[in-house]
N, C-alpha and C positions, 0 to 999 in steps of 0.2 A: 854109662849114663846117657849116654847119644840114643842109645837103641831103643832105652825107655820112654825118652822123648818121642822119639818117631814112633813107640810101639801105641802112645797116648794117642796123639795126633792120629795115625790111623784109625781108633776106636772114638775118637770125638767126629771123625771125616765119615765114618759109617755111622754114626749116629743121628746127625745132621741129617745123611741121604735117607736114612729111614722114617724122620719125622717130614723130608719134604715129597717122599712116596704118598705118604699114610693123606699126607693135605692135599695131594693131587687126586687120589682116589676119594677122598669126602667131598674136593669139589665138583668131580664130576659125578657123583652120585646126587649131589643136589642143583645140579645143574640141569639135570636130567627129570628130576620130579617137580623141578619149576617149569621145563616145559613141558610136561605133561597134562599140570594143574593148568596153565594158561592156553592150552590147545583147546581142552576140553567145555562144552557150551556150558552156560550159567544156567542153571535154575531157576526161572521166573519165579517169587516166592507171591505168594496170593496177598490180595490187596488187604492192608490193614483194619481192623473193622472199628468204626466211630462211635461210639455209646452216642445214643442219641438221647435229646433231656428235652421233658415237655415245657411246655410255653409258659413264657414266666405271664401272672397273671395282674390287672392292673393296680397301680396302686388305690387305694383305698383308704381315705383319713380316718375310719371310722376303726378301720383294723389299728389305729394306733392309738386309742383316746383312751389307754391306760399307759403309755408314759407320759404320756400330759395332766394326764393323772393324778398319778401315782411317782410323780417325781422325788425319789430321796433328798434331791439337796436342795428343796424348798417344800418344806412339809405344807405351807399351808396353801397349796395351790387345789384347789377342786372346784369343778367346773359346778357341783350345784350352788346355788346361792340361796342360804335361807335369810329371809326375811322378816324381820322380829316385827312383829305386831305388839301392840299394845291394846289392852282389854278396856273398852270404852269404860266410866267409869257408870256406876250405879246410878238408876236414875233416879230422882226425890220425886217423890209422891208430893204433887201442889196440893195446896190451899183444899179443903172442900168446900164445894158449894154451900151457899147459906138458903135457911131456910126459913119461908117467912109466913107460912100457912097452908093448910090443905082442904079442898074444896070436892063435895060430889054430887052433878050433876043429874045421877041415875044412868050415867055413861060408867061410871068408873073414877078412882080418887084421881084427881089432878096435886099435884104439888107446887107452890108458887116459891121459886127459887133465882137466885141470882148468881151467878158467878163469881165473882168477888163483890169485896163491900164496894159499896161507892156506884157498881153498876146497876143496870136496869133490872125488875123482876120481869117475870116471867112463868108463865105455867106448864110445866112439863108432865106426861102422862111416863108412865112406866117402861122402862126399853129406849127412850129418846136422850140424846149426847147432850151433857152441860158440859162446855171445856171443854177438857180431857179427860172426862169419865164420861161412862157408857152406862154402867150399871155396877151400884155400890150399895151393899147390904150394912146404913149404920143407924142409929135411933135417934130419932128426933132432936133429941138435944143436946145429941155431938153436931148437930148442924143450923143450930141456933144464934143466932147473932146477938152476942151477949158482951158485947164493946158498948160503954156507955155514949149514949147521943149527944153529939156536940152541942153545946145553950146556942138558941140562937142569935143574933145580936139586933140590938133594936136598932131602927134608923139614928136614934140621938146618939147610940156607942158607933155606929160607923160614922157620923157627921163627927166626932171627937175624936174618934183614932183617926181620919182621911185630915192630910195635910192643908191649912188651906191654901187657895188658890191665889199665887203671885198678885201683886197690886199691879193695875192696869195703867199704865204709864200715858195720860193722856196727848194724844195725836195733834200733833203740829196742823191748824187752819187752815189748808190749804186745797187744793184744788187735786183729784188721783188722778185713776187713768183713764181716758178717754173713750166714750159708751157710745158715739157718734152724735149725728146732728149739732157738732158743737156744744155737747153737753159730757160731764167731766164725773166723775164718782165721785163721793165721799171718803174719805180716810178711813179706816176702823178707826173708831175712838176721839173721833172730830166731836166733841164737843162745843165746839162755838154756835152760836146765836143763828137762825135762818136771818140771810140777808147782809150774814157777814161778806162784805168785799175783798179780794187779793188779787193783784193782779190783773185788774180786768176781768174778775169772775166773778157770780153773785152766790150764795151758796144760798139754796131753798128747800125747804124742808114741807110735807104735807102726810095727813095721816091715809092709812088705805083698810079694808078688811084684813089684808095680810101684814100690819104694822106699818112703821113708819119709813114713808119714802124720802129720799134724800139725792141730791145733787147740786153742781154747778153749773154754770149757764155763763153767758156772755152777756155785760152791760149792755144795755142798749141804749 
């Protein structure tokens, strides 16, 4: 039993020694081709080459006036603006001129026309503006003034329809306003007597080509 133990123990003791051979010779074998690698010069390796990129160009707001656009989350943004007009309305044909005779001199037919009722006539040759026409192709008596004539009113129907005139409230006798020389006006509507006295004023009255003259005066 002894001998198998020692015969083990010998065969583990060489075994040992051959795996610390085997690790001596792999370390000097790489010990030897690390110095070799670090003895030897490096290879400068060529310089790396830069893509070069051309020049950015500048901006431009017109390069982008389609997302200003053309923006999805506000559809109703667009930069034209149209502008609704409204169609002026139709115009009316006025009034025609009225017509009130035609005359020829051996010049050519004159027409005596007015413009509306109520205004002046006038003689117009052919081609020449009444109003707002120039030249209008209609007959005679579509331009006839065919409104009956207001009656006229006599002076007795206007003195009956005209209100009469307030009662004139006769004027206090007394002396107005002052016309110089110490002499004094009349009132409107003085009625009292030449010679009436107030105050220390005489009131005189006398007739002239332009009616009757009137004042006061100071007693003497």
């Amino acid at each position: 039993m002894t001998r198998r133990l020692m015969l083990l123990n010998l065969i583990l003791l060489g075994l040992a020694a051959a795996g610390i051979w085997r690790l001596r010779i792999a370390w000097r074998s790489e010990t030897v081709r690390e110095a070799a690698v670090t003895k030897k010069p490096a290879k400068p390796l060529p310089p790396a080459q830069m893509a070069t990129t051309a020049a950015a160009s500048p901006v431009r707001p017109a390069d982008y006036i389609d997302i200003a656009a053309k923006d999805l989350f506000t559809r109703d943004r667009n930069p034209t603006i149209v502008v609704e007009t409204k169609a002026p309305p139709p115009k009316v044909m006025p009034p025609l001129p009225l017509f009130h005779g035609v005359m020829n001199l051996g010049d050519g037919p004159t027409a005596i026309l007015s413009e509306k009722k109520g205004s002046a006539h006038r003689d117009f040759r052919p081609g020449e503006k009444i109003g707002e026409f120039t030249q209008i192709h209609k007959r005679l008596e579509e331009l006839e003034d065919r409104s009956a004539p207001e009656p006229a009113q006599t002076a007795a129907e206007q003195a009956q329809a005209a209100p009469p005139p307030p009662p004139r409230t006769p004027a206090k006798a007394e002396p107005g306003v002052e016309v110089g020389k110490g002499m004094r006006a009349c009132q409107p509507g003085d009625a009292s007597p030449s010679g009436t006295t107030v105050d220390g004023m005489r009131k005189r009255t006398e007739n002239s080509p332009f009616g009757q003259r009137c004042w006061w005066e100071a007693v003497q």
